[in-house]
N, C-alpha and C positions, 0 to 999 in steps of 0.2 A: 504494500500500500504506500502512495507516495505521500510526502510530507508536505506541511501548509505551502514550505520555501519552495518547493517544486512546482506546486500546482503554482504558482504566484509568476514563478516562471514562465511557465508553458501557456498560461494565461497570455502575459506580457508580450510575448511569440506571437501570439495568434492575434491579439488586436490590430495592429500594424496590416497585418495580411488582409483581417475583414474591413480595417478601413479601406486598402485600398481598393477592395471589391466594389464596396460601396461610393466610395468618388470616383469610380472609373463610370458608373451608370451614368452620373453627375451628365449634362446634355452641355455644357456652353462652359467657356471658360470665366463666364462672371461669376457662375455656381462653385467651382474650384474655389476662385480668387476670394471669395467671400469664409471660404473653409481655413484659410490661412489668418485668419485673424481671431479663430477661434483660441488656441493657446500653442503654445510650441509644437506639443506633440503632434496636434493635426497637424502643421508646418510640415514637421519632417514629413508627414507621409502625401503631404499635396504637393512638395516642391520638385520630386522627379517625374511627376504625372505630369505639371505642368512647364515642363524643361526636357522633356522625352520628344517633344517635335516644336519645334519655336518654329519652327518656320514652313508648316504644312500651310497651303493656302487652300482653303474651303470657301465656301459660299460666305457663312458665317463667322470667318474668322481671317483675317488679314494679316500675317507677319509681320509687327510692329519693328521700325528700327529702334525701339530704345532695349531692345535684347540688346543689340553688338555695345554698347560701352559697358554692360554687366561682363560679357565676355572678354572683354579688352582687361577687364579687370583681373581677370583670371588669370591671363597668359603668364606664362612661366620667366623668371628673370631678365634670361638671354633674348627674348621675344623684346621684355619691355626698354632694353639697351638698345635693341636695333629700330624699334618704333622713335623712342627718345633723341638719338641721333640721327636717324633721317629726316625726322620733321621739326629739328632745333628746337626742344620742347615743347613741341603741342603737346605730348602724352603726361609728359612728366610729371602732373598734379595728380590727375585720374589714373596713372599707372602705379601709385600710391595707397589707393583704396584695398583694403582688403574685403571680398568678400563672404559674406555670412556661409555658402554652401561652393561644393564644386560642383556648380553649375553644369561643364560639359562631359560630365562623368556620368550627364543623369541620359546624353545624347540619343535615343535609339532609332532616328530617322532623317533625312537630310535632303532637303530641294534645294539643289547644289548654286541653281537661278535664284531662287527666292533668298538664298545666303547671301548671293553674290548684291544684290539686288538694298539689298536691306544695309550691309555695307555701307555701300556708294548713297543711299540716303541717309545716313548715319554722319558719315566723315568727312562724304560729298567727292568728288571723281579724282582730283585732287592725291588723296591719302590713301583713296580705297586699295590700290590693289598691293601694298607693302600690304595694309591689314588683312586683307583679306590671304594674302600667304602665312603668316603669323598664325592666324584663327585655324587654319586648315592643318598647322604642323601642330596645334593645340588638340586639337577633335584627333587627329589620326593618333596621340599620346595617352590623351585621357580617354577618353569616350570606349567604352565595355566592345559591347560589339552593336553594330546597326543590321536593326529588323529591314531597314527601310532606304534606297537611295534612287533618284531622281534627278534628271540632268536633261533641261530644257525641254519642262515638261509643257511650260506655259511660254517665258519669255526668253527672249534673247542676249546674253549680257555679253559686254565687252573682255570679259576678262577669264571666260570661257575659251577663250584661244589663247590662253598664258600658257605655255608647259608646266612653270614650274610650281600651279598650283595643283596638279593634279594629284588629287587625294588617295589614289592607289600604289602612287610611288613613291609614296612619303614615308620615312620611318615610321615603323608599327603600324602600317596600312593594314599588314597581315592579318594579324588581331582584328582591326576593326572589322574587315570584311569579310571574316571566314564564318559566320552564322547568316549572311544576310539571304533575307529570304524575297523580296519584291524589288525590283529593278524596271527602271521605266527611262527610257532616254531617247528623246526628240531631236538629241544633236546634231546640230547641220553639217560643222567643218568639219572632213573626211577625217584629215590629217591627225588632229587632236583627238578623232571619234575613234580609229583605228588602235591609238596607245592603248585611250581607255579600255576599250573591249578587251585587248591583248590581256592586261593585268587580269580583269575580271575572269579571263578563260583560268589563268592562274589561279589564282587567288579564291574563288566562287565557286562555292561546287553545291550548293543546299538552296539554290533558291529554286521556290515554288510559282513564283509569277515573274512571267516577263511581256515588256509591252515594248517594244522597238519599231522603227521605220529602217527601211534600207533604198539606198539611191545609187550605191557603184558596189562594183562586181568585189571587191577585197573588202567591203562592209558584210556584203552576205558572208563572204568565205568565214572569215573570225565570227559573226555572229553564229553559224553554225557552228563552228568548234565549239561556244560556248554553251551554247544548247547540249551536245553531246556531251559535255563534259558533268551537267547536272544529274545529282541523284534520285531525287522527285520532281520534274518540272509538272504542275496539274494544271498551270492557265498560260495562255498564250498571248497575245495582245498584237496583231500585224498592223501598224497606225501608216497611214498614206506615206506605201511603198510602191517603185514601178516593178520592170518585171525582173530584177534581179530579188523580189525577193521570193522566187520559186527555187533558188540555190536553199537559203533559210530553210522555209517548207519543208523539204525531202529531208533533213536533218532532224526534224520532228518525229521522224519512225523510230529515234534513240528511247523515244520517250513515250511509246504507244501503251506499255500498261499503266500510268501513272497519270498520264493529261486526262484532266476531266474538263477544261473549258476551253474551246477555241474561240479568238472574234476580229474580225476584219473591221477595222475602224478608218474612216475617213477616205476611205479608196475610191479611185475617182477610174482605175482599172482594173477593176477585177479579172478581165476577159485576157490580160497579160496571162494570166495563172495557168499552167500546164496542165494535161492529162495523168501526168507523174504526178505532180503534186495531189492534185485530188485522190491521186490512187493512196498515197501514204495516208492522207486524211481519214482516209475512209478504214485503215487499218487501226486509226486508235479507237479502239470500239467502247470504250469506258466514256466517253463523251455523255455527260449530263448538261453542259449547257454551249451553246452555238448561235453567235450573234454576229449581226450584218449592220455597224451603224454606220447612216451615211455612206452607204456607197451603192457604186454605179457597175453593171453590167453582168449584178448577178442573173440576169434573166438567162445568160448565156447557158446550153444544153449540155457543158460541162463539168457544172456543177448540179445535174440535177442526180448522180448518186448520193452525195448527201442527204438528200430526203430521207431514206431508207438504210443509212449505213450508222445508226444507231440506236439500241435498245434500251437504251437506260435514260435518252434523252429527257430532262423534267423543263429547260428550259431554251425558249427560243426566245431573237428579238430581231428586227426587220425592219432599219427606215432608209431611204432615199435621198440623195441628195439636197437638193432646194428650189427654191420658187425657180432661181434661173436653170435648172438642170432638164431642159425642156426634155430632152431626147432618152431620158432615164424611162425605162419599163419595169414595172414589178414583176417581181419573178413567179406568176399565180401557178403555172405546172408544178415549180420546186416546192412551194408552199401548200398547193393543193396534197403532194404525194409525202411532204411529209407531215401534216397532221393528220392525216390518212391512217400512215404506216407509226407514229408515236401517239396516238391516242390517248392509249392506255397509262401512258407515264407521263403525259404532258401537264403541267403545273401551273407556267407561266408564259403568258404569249403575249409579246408587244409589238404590234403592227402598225407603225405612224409613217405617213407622207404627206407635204406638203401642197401638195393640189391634186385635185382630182384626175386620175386616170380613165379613158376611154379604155386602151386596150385591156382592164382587168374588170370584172365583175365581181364586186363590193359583196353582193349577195351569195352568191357563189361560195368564195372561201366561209363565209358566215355558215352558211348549210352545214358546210364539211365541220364546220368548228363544232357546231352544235349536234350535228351525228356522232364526232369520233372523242372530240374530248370532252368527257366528263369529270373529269379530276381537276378544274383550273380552279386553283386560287387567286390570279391575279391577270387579268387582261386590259389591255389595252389595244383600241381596235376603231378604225376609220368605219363609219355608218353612214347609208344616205337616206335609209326610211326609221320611222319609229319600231316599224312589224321587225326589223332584225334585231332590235335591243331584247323586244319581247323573245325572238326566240331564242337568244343567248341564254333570256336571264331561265326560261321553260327549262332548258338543258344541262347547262352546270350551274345543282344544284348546291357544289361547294365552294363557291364563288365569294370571294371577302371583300375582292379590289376592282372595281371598274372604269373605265378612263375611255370615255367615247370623245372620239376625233369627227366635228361636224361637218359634213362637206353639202355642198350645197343648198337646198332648202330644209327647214330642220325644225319642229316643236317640240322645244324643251318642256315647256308646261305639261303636255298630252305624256312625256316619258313619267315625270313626277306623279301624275295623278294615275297610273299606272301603278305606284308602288304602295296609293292609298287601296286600290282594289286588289292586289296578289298581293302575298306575304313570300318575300324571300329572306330570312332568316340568318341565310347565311354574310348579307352583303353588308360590312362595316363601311367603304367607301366609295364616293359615288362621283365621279368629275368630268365635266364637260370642256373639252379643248374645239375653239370654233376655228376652222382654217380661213385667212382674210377673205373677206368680203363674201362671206357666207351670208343668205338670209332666214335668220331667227325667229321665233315668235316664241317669245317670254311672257305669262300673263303671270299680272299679281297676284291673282283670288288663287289659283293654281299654287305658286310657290308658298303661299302662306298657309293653306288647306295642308301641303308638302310636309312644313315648317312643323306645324303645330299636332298634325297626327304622329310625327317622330319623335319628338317631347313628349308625349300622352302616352305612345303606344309602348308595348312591348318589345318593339324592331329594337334592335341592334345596329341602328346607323350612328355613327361617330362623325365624319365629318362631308359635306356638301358642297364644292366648289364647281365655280363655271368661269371659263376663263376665255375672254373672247378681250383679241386685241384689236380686231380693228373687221366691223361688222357690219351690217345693214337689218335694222331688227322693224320687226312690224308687231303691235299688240306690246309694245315693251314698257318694261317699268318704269315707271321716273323716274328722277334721283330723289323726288319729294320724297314718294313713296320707300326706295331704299331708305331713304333716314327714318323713315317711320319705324322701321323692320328694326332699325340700330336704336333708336329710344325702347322698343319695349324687352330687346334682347342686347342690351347691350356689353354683356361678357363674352357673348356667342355669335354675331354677328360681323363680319367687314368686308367693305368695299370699296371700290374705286370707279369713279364714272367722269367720262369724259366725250364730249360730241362735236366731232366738227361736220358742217355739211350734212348729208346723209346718212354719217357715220357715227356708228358707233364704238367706242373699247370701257369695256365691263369685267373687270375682277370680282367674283362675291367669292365669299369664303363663312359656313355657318359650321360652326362645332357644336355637336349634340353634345350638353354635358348633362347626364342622367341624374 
């Protein structure tokens, strides 16, 4: 039996652990930053959660530069000798500072742009790129090892074509990068992308995600080596590559029991892509998810064995191009034969494009959606009558998420007052995407009859948006009448309206809170 000093122990062990269970739920980082002023010991346990990605850029959350002078503070002596004298004491006050934690110790991810980036607004263009070698021989020293690295995933920085900042050939690189597991890199110059990759073939052997582009023939070559040289690679990520990246491709047969996601993003040439390739693709049969976003010419007849050359499939996603991508076809054969042939296992289907196509019939895949898959949890899907909502919603009865894409003439009201007569149970979410210059008919008495049976009722609806930026609505709400909706619901209700001309753009957003 252990004693009180033990259990007091082992207690003491496990708190740390369940906090930080618990502030990892935490959604935003004002919810973290607010845990820090509770007393020291939440400190210790909120300050590497919130020092573990300084520099992820999210929707919600922007990489502040006032990180880099915390880090400037850290740097190691000989760092701050060499700052000190090349910029005749600018550092020399603030290189003084001790700070309270070892900040880049707590390191375990890195948008190598948003570093670079955040820098240059810090120091200003000036100073940046001494500091930013400084900070980079600091992170490859201290920092444990990185989950996470990223190289010009968003922007472009000047200082991305330095040699000598390159993070992999820095002392104790090794260490840093021998666990990382997610790699994503949009880097444009060959020269400096080539090193990079070389190390990472070294150095990288456990990572499970990778997202790359490829433009010349010895980018594909190293990026295959790298590929082959992983022990689990499970997601793939091909981002707007030409047709060297069918060298890439065929080096993915290394990895055919272990990939479970493939996804072609931003491809403006799919129809570059070879018979070879597809053949390898089709040999990684563990494929649970396979996504088309943004790109062009998958309608092409040789990608149509993918429909059929997965069993385990639970997730698919499918959008086209843009408003100016006149000449783009949806692919209705490949997607008619593969939710045909995955039915049974399909889960999630997102089918979005931005203007209506002549050569596909809208109704059509709807049929097959509603014949073969029953199992969807989550769809999203272009509509052009009300009869196809109904017979989605008739068919999959496990349906939680729905996201209709409007095309053409469309009564949102008639879908809502549809959900006042049939009871679907299953459906927590409900959102309407209108494509421009769609025409709408929205009535008040409808959305409010909508509003007020979902409050009242026993449904299980959670949240109600409609999102139309820029529309032509006939029977439409006011904005009176929206603020009327926002005085008597106003914890639950928001919107945005705005009209020029003929036009309409309408944001609503209502959360049922039971």
């Amino acid at each position: 039996m252990s004693s009180p000093i033990q259990e007091q122990k082992i207690v003491s062990a496990l708190i740390p652990d369940c906090l930080t269970i618990i502030f990892r739920c935490l959604t935003t980082n004002k919810d973290l930053h607010s845990c820090l002023l509770v007393n020291k010991f939440w400190a210790n346990v909120v300050v590497p959660i919130l020092w573990e990605a300084p520099f992820r850029n999210t929707y919600d959350f922007i990489p502040s530069c006032k990180i880099i002078p915390t880090y400037i503070a850290c740097l190691p002596d000989e760092s701050k000798k060499i700052l000190s004298k090349e910029y005749n004491g600018k550092y020399k006050q603030r290189l003084t500072n001790t700070p309270l934690f070892n900040y880049p110790s707590f390191l375990t991810e890195i948008q190598y742009d948003e570093l670079c980036n955040a820098i240059e607004r810090s120091e200003g263009s000036c100073y940046a790129e001494k500091v930013v070698i400084e900070i980079c021989k600091m992170i490859s020293v201290r920092s444990t090892t990185l989950r996470r690295f990223s190289i010009c995933n968003k922007f472009i920085n000047q200082f991305l074509n330095n040699k000598s900042i390159l993070l992999l050939r820095l002392p104790g690189s090794d260490n840093l990068f021998r666990n990382l597991k997610n790699f994503e890199c949009g880097h444009q110059w060959s020269t400096q992308k080539i090193s990079l990759l070389e190390a990472m073939a070294e150095q990288c052997h456990k990572i499970t995600r990778l997202a790359v582009k490829v433009w010349r023939e010895d980018e594909a070559n190293v990026l295959a080596k790298l590929v082959r040289e992983q022990k689990s690679l499970k997601s793939f990520v091909l981002l707007n590559s030409n047709h060297y990246a069918s060298t890439l491709l065929k080096a993915l047969i290394s990895q055919r029991d272990t990939l479970t996601s493939i996804e072609f993003k931003d491809m403006n040439n799919c129809d570059l892509i070879n018979a070879q390739v597809i053949n390898v693709l089709t040999q990684c049969t563990n494929i649970t998810t396979l996504n088309f976003r943004n790109c062009e010419e998958i309608d092409c007849p040789i990608f149509l064995p993918l429909g059929s050359a997965y069993s385990q499939l639970t997730s698919f996603h499918y959008s086209c191009g843009n408003l100016k991508s006149e000449n783009v076809k949806v692919p209705a054969i490949l997607l008619s034969t593969l939710f045909k042939s995955n039915g049974n296992t399909l889960e999630h289907i997102s089918l979005s494009w931005n203007r209506p196509h002549s050569d596909v019939d809208v109704s059509q895949i709807i049929i097959i959606i509603a014949q073969h898959c029953h199992k969807l949890i989550d769809l999203e899907i272009p509509v052009t009558t009300t009869e196809e909502i109904t017979l989605i919603l008739g068919s999959c009865d496990q349906l939680k998420n729905l996201i209709i894409h409007i095309m053409g003439q469309f009564d949102v009201g008639t879908v809502l007052h549809h959900f006042i007569k049939h009871q679907h149970p299953s459906l927590v979410n409900l959102k309407f995407i209108t494509l421009p210059y769609a025409i709408v008919f929205l009535d008040f008495d409808k959305v409010t009859d909508f509003i007020e049976y979902s409050i009242t009722s026993e449904h299980s609806f959670k949240e109600l948006s409609i999102d139309s930026p820029l529309c032509l609505y006939y029977s439409i709400v006011s904005e009176e009448e929206f603020q009327k909706l926002q005085q008597i619901y106003p914890d639950n209700f928001k919107f945005f309206y705005t009209e020029w001309s003929h036009y309409i753009s309408i944001l609503i957003k209502f959360n049922f809170h039971k």
